[in-house]
N, C-alpha and C positions, 0 to 999 in steps of 0.2 A: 388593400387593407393597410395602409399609410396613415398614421394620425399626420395632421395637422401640422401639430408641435413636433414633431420630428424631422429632421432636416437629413436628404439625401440628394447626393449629386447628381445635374441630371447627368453625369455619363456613367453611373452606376447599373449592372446590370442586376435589373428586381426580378426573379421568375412569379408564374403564375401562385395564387394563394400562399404566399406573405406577406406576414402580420409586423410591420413595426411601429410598436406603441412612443407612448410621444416622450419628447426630451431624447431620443436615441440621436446619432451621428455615422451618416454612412458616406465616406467618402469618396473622390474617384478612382475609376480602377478596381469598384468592387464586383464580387459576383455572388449573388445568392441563390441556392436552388429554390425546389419549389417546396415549400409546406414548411417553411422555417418562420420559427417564432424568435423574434427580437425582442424582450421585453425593454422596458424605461432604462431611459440613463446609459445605454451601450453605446460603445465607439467604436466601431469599423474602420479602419485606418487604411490606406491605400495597400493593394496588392493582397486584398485577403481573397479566397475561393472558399466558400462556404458551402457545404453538399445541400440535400435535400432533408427535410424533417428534424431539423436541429434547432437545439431551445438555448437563445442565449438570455441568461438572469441579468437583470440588473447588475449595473458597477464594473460589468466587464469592459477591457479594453483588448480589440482584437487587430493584432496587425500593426504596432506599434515600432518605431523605430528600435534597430537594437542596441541593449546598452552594453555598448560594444566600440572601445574605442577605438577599433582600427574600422570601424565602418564609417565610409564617406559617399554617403547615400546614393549608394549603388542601389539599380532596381530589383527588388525582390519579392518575395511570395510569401504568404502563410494559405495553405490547405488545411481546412476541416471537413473531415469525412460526412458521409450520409449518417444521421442518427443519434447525433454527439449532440450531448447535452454539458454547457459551461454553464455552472452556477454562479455565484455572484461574486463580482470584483477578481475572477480570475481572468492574467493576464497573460498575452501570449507574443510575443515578440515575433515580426518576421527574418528571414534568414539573411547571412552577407554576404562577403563575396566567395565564402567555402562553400556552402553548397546553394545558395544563392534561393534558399528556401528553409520554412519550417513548416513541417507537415505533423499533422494529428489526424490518426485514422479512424474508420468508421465506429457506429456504437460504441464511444467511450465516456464515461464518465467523467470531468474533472468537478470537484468539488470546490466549495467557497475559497477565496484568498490564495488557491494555487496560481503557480508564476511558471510557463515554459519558457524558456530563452532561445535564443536563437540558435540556427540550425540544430534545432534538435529534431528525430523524429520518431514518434511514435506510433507505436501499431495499432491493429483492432481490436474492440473488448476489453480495453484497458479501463481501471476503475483508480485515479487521483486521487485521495481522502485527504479532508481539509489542510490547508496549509503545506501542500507537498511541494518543493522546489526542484527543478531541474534550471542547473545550469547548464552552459553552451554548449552543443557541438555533441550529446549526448542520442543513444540511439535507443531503444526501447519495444522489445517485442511485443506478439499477440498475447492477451490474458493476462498482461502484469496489472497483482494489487499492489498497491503502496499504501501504509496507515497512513494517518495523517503528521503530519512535523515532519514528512522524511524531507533531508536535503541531500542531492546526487553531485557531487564534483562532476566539473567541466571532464569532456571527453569518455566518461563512464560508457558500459555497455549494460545492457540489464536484459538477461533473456525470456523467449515466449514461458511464461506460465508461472513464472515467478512471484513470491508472497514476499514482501519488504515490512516488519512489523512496526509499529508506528517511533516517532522519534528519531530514526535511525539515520547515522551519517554514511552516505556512501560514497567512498573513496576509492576502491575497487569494482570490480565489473565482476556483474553476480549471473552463473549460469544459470539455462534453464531448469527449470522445472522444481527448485531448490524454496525452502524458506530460508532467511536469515534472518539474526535477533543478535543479540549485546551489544558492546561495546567494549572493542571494535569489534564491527559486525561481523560474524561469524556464520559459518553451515551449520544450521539447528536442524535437516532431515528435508523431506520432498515435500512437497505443496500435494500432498495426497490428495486431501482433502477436495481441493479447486480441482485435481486431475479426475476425482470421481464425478464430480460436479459436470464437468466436461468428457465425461463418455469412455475417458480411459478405463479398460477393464484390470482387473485384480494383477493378470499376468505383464500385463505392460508396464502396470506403478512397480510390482516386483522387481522387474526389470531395470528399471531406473535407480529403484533406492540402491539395488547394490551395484550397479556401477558408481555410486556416488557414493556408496560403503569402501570402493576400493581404489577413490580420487583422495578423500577427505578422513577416513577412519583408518587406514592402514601405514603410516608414518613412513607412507615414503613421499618422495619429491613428485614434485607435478609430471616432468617428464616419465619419471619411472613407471608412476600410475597410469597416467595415457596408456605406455607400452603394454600395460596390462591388460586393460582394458579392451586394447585393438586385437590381440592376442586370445584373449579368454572369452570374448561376449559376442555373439551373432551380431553380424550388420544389421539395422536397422536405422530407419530416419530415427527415431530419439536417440541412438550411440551414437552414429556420425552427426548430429546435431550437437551433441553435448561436446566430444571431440573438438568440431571444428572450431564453435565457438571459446573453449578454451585455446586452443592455439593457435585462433585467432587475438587474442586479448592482446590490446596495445598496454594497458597500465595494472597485466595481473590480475588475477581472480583474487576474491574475498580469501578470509581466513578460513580452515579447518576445522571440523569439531578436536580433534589431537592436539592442536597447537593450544589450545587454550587447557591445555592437562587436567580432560575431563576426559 
């Protein structure tokens, strides 16, 4: 199912039943799975891997050199999972010589005019809203929303289940499970909400909002709070999830509800 007017390499690998409509550009070195739709005017750019059942919109360009000026076209990759749907004119850079890849995982949404850069990576079930920017080198768990205008400084972390509300500049690495809103963005409470949506019961969201009642609402220092936390709260993967990723954080967690003397 090749139009005509669409031009692909022959050392491209096409799998069975895919659609690319015409004026696309797929070039060598590419791989597509099976049941993926290319619509018009897409660019495929060498080293992309493209999964199975994925719809790409018009105006996208996939697999594009990074703008990236220590990159001197080293061979690299961009991954998109089984299921991901790019809407139109969003672009995705492949990776450099840091991690010599950018990956975008399964079932994700990105929506119109988003731009992922290089080596970024992101997880499953993540949902883009218009106009969202991630700069370089940025990692991005399972279930994160982002509204749309959000833009993410280079090297950010942004964890599984997180709600980003639209506009927002993110300079910080935002943990899991967390919404954030102002400016500067701030812990405004839990992503309940997505958490019920996805299966968490009553006593696990509990769970979360007050360890994040006793990171972010009790006026002590990050370190202090951890010790509390590790101290007062049964192990569980969402404690030792929230933990690690906090100290893990190379550029600091976002602001506090406290700090903003509310």
């Amino acid at each position: 199912m090749i139009q005509p007017l669409a031009f692909v390499h022959s050392d491209a690998k096409i799998a069975k039943n895919v659609v690319i409509e015409p004026f696309s550009s797929i070039y060598k070195d590419v791989e597509i799975g099976e049941g993926t739709w290319i619509g018009p005017n897409v660019t495929i750019m060498e080293g992309a891997r493209i999964g199975k059942n994925c719809k790409i919109f018009p105006g996208a360009v996939i697999s594009a050199e990074p703008q990236d000026l220590k990159y001197k076209g080293e061979r690299t990759l961009t991954y998109i999972g089984n299921n991901t749907v790019i809407r139109e004119c969003v672009t995705i850079s492949r990776g450099t010589s840091d991690k010599m890849k950018t990956v975008i995982g399964n079932n994700c949404l990105l929506m119109a005019y988003s731009h992922i850069a290089h080596d970024c990576v992101v997880g499953d079930n993540c949902i883009f809203s218009n106009n969202t920017t991630l700069a370089g080198h940025i990692n991005v768990g399972d279930f994160v929303v982002m509204a749309g205008m959000t833009a993410v400084h280079q090297f950010c972390s942004i964890g599984s289940h997180a709600f980003v509300t639209g506009g927002s500049l993110v300079r910080k690495d935002i943990p899991p499970y967390v919404k954030v809103a102002r400016d500067p963005l701030s812990y405004v409470g839990i992503n309940s909400v997505g958490l019920r949506r996805r299966g968490f019961n009553s006593q696990k969201i509990a769970e979360i909002q007050n360890i994040y009642r006793v990171i972010f609402q009790k006026k002590m220092n990050i370190t202090q709070a951890l010790s509390v936390v590790e101290a007062e709260f049964e192990a569980t993967p969402e404690r030792d999830e929230i933990i690690q990723f906090i100290q893990s954080s190379m550029r600091g967690v976002m602001r506090g509800f406290n700090s903003m003397g509310l």
